[in-house]
C-alpha positions in Angstrom: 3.8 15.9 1.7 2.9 19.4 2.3 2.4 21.6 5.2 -0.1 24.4 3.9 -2.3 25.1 6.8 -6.4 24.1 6.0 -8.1 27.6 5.0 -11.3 27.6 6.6 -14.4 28.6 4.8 -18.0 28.9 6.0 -21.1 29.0 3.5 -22.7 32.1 2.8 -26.2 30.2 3.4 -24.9 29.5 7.3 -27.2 32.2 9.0 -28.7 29.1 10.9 -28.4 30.1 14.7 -25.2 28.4 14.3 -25.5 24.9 13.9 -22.9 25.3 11.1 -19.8 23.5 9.6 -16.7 24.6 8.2 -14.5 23.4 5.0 -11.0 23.9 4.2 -11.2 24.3 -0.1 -7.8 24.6 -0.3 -6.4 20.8 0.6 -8.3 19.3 -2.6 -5.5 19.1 -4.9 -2.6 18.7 -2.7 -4.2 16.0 -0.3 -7.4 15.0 -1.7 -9.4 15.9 0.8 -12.1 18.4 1.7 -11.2 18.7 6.0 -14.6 19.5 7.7 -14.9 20.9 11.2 -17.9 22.4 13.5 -18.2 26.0 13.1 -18.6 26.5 17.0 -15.8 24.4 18.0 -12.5 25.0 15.6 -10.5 23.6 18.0 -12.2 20.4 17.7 -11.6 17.0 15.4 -11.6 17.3 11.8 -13.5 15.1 9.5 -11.0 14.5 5.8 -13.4 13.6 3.8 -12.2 12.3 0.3 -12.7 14.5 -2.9 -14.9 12.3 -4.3 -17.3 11.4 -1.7 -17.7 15.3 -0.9 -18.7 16.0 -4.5 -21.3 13.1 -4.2 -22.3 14.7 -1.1 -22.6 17.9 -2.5 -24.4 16.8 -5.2 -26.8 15.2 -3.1 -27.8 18.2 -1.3 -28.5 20.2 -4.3 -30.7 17.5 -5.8 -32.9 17.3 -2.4 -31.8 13.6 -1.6 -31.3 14.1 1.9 -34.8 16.5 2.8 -34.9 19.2 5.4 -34.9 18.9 9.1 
């Protein structure tokens, strides 16, 4: 098991009035999983999301599959 502390990483794109999330890049090999967290409260619950169901989801948003608010 390792202990290496999530490091945080916010998109470049996040200029949204800050309605953003965070993600923690560094976890993917070590625990397979991408940790997700609201930008505005990083004290808050994280969401591990599974390596491959963040690529899907990632993938997703490039191709348009989930529209625009």
């Amino acid at each position: 098991m390792t202990t290496e502390s999530p490091r945080w990483f916010k998109s470049s794109y996040s200029d949204n009035g800050g309605a953003c999330v965070e993600v923690a890049r560094n976890l993917l090999a070590s625990r397979g999983v991408v940790p997700v967290r609201d930008s505005k409260n990083p004290s808050g619950p994280v969401l591990d999301v599974p390596t491959d169901a963040f690529s899907l989801f990632v993938t997703g948003i490039k191709a348009g599959d989930f529209g625009t608010i």
